[in-house]
N, C-alpha and C positions, 0 to 999 in steps of 0.2 A: 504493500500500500504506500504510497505517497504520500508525503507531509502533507502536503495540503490537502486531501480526505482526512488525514491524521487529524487536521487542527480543524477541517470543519465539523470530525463529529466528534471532538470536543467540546466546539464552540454547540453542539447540538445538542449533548446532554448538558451544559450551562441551560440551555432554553428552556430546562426541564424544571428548574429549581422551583424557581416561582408556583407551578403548577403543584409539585410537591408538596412544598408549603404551604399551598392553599390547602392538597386532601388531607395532610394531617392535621392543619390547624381544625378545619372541619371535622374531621376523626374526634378529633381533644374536646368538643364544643359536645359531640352528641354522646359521650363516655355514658351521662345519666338518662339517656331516653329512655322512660317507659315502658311496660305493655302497656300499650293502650290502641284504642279504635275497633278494627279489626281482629285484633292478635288475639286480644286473651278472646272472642268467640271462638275460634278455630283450638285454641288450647282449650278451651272449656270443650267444646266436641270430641277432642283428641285424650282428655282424662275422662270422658263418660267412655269411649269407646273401649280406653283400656281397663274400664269397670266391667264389662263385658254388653253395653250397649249396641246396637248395628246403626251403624249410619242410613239414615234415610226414613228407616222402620221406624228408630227407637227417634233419629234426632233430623229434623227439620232442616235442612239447608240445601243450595244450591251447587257448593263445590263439587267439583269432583273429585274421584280418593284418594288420589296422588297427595293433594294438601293433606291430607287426613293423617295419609302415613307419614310425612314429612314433619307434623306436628306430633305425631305419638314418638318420635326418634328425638326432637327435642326436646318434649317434656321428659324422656325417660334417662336423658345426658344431663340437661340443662337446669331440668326444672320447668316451676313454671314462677321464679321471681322475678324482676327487672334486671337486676342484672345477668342471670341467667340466657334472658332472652336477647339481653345486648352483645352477651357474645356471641350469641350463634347468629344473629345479624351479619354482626361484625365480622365473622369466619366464614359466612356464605357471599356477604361481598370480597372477600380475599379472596375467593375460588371461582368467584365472575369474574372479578378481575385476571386473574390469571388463564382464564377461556379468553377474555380480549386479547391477551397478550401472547397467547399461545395460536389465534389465529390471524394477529397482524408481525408474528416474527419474521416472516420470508421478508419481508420490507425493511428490517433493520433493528436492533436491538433499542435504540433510541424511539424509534415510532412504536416498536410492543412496550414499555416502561410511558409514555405518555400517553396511548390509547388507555390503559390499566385506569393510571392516575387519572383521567380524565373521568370514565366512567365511576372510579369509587367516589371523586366530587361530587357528579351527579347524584349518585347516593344518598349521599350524606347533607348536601344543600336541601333537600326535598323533606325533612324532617320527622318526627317521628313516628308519624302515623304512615308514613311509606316504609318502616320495617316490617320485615317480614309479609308485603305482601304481593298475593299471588303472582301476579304478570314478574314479578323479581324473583321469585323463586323458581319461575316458568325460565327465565334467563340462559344459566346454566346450561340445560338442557337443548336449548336451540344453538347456540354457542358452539356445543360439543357435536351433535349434528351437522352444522355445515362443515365442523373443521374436520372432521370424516369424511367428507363428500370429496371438502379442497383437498384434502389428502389422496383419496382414489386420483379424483382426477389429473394430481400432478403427477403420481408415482405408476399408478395404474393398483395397486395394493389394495385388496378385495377385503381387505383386512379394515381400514377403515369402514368401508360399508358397514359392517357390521356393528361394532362399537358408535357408530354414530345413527345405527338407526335404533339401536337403542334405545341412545341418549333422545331421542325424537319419540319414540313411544312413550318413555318420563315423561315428557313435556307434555303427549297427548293428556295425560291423565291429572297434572296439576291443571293444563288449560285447554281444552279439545278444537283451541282455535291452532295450536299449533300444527295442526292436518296442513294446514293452508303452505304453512311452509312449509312440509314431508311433499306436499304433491310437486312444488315448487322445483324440489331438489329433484325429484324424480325424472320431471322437464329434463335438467340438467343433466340427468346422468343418460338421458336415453340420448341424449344429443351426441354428447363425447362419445359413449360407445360407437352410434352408429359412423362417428369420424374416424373411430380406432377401425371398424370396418369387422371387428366384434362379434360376436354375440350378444345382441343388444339385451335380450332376457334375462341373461345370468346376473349379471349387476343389478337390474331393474327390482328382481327375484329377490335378492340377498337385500337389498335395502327394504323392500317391502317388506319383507317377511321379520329382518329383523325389526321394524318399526311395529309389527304385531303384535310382541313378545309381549311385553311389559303389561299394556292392554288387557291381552286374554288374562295374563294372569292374574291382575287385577280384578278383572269380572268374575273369574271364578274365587279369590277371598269372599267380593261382595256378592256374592250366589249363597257362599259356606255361610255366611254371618245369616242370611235368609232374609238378604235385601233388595235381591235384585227387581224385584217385582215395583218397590218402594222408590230405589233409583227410576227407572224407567217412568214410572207415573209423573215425579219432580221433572224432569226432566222435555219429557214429549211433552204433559199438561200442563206444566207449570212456568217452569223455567223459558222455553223458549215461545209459544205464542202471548205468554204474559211478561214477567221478569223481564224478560231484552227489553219491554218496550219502555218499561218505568223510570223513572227518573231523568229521563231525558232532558237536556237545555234547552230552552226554548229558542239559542242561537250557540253557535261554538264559540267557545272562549279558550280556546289554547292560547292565543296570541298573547293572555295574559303570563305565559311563561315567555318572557321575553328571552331569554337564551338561546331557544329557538331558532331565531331568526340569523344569529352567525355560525351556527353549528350548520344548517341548510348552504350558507354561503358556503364554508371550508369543504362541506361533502361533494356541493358542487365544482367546485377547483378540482379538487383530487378523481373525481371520476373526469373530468376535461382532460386532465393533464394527463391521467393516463391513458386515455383512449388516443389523446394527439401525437404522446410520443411513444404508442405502441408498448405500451405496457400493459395493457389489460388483459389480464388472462383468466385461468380457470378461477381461481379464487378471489379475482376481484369480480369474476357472474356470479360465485356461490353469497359472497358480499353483499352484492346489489340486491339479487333477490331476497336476503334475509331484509334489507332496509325496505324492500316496496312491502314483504310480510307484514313490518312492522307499523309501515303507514298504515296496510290493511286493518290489521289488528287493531289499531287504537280504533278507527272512523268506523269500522264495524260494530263494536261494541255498541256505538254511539250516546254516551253517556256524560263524554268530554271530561273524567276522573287524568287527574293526572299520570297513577301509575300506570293505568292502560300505555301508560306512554313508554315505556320500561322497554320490551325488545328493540325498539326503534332507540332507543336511548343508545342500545348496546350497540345496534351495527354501525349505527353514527357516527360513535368512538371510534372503533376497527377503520372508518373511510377516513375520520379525520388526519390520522396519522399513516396514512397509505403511504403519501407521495413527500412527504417532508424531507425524508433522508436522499430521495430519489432527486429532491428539487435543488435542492444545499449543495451536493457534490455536483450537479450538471452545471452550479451558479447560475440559475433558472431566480434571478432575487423576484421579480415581481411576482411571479404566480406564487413563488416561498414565501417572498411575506404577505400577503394575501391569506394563503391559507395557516399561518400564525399568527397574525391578525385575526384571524375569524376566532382561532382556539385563545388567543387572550380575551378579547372581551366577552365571551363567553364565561370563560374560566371568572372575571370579572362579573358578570352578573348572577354567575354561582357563589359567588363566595358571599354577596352582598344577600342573595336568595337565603342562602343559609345560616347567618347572622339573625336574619328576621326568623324563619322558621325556627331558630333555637327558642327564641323567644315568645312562641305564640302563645296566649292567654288561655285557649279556648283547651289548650290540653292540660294546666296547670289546674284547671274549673274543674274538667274532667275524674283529673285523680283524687279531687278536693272530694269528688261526689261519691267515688268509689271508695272513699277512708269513711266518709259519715253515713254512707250504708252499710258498710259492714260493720260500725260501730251500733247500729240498728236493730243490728240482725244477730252479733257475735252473741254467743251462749243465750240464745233463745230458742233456737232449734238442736231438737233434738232426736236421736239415730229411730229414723221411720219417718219423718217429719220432713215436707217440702216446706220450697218457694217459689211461686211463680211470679218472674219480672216480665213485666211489660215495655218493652224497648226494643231500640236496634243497637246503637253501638254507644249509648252514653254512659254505659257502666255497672248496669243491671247482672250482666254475664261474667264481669269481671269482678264484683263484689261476690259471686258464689262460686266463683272459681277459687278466690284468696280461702272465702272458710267449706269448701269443698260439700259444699249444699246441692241436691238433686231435685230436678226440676220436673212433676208430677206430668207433665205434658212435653211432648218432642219440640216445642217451638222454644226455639234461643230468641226469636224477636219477631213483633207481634205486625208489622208492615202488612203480611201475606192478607189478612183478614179485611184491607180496609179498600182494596183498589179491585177492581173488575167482578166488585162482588153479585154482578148478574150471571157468572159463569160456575158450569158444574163444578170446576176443583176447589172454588174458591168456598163454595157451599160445603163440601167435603171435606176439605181443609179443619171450616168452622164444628164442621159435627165432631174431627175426631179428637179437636181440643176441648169441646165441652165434656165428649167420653169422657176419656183421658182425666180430664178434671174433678169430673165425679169419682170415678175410679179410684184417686186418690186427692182428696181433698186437701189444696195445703195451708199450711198454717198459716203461713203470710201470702199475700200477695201486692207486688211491689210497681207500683203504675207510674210509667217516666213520663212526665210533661211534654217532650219534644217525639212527636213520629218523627217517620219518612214515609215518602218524601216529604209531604207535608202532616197538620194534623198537631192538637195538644191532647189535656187531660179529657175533653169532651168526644176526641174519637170514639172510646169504648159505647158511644150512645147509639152509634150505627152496627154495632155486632150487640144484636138482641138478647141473646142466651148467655155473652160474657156479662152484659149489665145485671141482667136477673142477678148469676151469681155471686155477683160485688155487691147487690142486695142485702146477703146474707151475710158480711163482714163487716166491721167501723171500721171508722180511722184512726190508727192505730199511733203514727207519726208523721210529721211533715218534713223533710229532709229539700235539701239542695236541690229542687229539679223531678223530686218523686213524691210519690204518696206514698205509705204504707199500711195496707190493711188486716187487718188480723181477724182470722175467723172465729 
């Protein structure tokens, strides 16, 4: 090598520092995040199921089981404290990071350590109620998958097929939106084969079939548990002609994530510049399609949630630092500072993103609520003895998850009951919480002020059969945001 590549990629991991500094100052800023939002439901699911619960039968939700097992592996390491669950954050963004970095290293060791960095920013500016969930957990998986694909295709090694279609069944089963990419790479590999001139079926074969693995095996636990019946209903009745269509915005607001808008700049440099100087190859198509996936993904969903945004996050990172090293050594300075330009001010609107999110109110409210319910609740229940919370994520789940309280009805939160209620599951729904209810009466019941999407304490007056039975209960105490009634 020549000094002057010597002293550019010097001068290239120098570029890095700053970026550094920003993921660990970041890092240092979220040490104390929470469970909170989402998390402790999916933990509270994941400690009923390892009581010997079945998901769907015994407990109400939409995920698929992937999360399930993914959160029975962390309660059963981790726990289920805050910091427990910060490290296993923290140690599942190191192993995304390291799939960024592992599938933009043919580009140079400088552009895999700032893709990495880049993406654990992202992370970590997004604050704490984007730990642990799904579309990040969903990451990894897609990650490992293309970098399988980029592997056959470079090497020709059938061996990646394998191991990356896998990693693409994982993924089916935390998010089933992940197909979209599996079919994607599939395009791809029948292409190259038929260039290789091939057997286009055997690769086409191998990746399919190992993208089936995980799946089947997955349906038959949730067959054994005796819930397959239970999935399927959530899912054909429930989940997608209802569920998708709920809480939509009444216009997109991504734009409010302003960083956006120089991470799109830099991706577009870097796919220019290599298409112009003949550098695009097999893994910068496995690349691109993971990033159209990704747009897919989020606008599909149509919900305009931030995390949705999470895959696209990652392949963004991977394009950002494609052509940096490539641009530095050819002295290509305009399109090189251009597409570092884009990743500074980015990185800039990251870091200022993340300062605020450390600071938001509304999760500080949150935990305040979830410490004075179970100050409510602590040694008043007793072994045989429910509670039923009424909520979605303001802390209802997360105060019975802290004193490991069992919830006489499958529903973790009570949304389901209030929207499309002229339709049969929604009617079905209602009958099998009032069973359920009767069946085992519980001693409290704990009614949160704030639905969703919308909706307060007056909801319960449009579900007939839950008001009857809050009939039969007072009020018991008045807490932060809930009621509580005592039978």
């Amino acid at each position: 090598m020549s000094g002057s590549l010597k002293r550019t990629s010097a001068a290239s991991w120098l570029l890095l520092a700053p970026l550094a500094a920003l993921a660990a100052g970041l890092v240092w800023r979220s040490r104390a995040w929470p469970l909170v939002h989402d998390a402790p439901i999916m933990q509270y699911l994941a400690w009923r199921i390892s009581e010997g619960a079945a998901p769907y039968r015994d407990l109400f939700d939409m995920n698929f089981p992937g999360v399930y097992l993914i959160h029975l592996v962390v309660l059963a390491v981790f726990g289920a404290s805050d910091a427990g669950w910060r490290a296993f954050d923290l140690l599942w963004l190191l192993a995304v990071a390291l799939c960024v970095a592992a599938l933009v290293r043919p580009w140079g060791r400088v552009a895999a350590a700032g893709a990495a960095l880049f993406f654990a920013s992202y992370h970590v500016a997004g604050g704490a109620w984007q730990a642990g969930q799904r579309d990040f957990l969903l990451v990894p998986f897609l990650l490992l998958g293309a970098l399988g694909v980029a592997r056959w295709a470079e090497t020709g090694a059938e061996w990646g097929l394998l191991w990356g279609g896998l990693a693409l069944g994982a993924g089916l089963m935390v998010k089933p939106h992940a197909a979209l990419l599996a079919a994607g790479l599939l395009a791809l590999v029948a292409v190259v084969a038929r260039r290789r001139g091939g057997a286009v079926w055997v690769p086409l074969a191998i990746l399919a079939l190992a993208t089936l693995v995980v799946p089947m095996l997955t349906t038959v636990w949730i067959a054994a548990r005796g819930a397959l019946g239970a999935w399927r209903e959530i899912v054909f009745e429930y989940l997608l002609p209802l569920y998708s269509r709920l809480g939509r915005p009444a216009q997109w607001t991504v734009w409010r994530w302003e960083a956006w808008i120089p991470i799109a700049v830099g991706v577009v440099v870097t796919l220019a510049s290599a298409a112009a100087h003949r550098r695009f190859g097999a893994r910068h198509a496995v690349v691109a399609i993971g990033l159209g996936y990704g747009l897919v993904h989020f606008v599909a969903q149509g919900k305009g949630w931030e995390y949705h945004l999470y895959p696209l996050a990652a392949f963004a990172a991977v394009l950002l630092f494609a052509e940096v090293e490539a641009l530095l050594r050819a002295r290509r300075w305009a399109p090189a500072a251009l597409a570092l330009a884009s990743v500074a001010v980015a990185a800039g609107l990251l870091g200022v993103k993340g300062v605020e999110a450390s600071a938001t109110p509304w999760i500080a409210e949150k935990q305040e609520r979830v410490r004075a319910l179970v100050r409510d609740l602590a040694g008043r229940v007793g072994p045989g003895e429910y509670v039923q919370v009424l909520d979605t994520t303001d802390g209802g789940i997360a105060a019975l998850l802290r004193l490991r309280i069992v919830q006489p009805t499958r529903f973790v939160y009570d949304f389901p009951f209030y929207h499309d209620t002229d339709t049969p599951i929604v009617h079905r729904l209602r009958a099998y919480f009032a069973e359920e209810f009767d069946r085992r009466p519980p001693k409290f019941v704990v009614l949160f002020e704030r639905g969703w999407p919308t909706g307060g304490y007056a909801r319960v007056q449009q579900f007939g059969s839950l008001r009857l039975r809050l009939s039969t209960y007072r009020v018991d105490r008045r807490g932060p945001g809930y009621i509580v009634y005592a039978r």
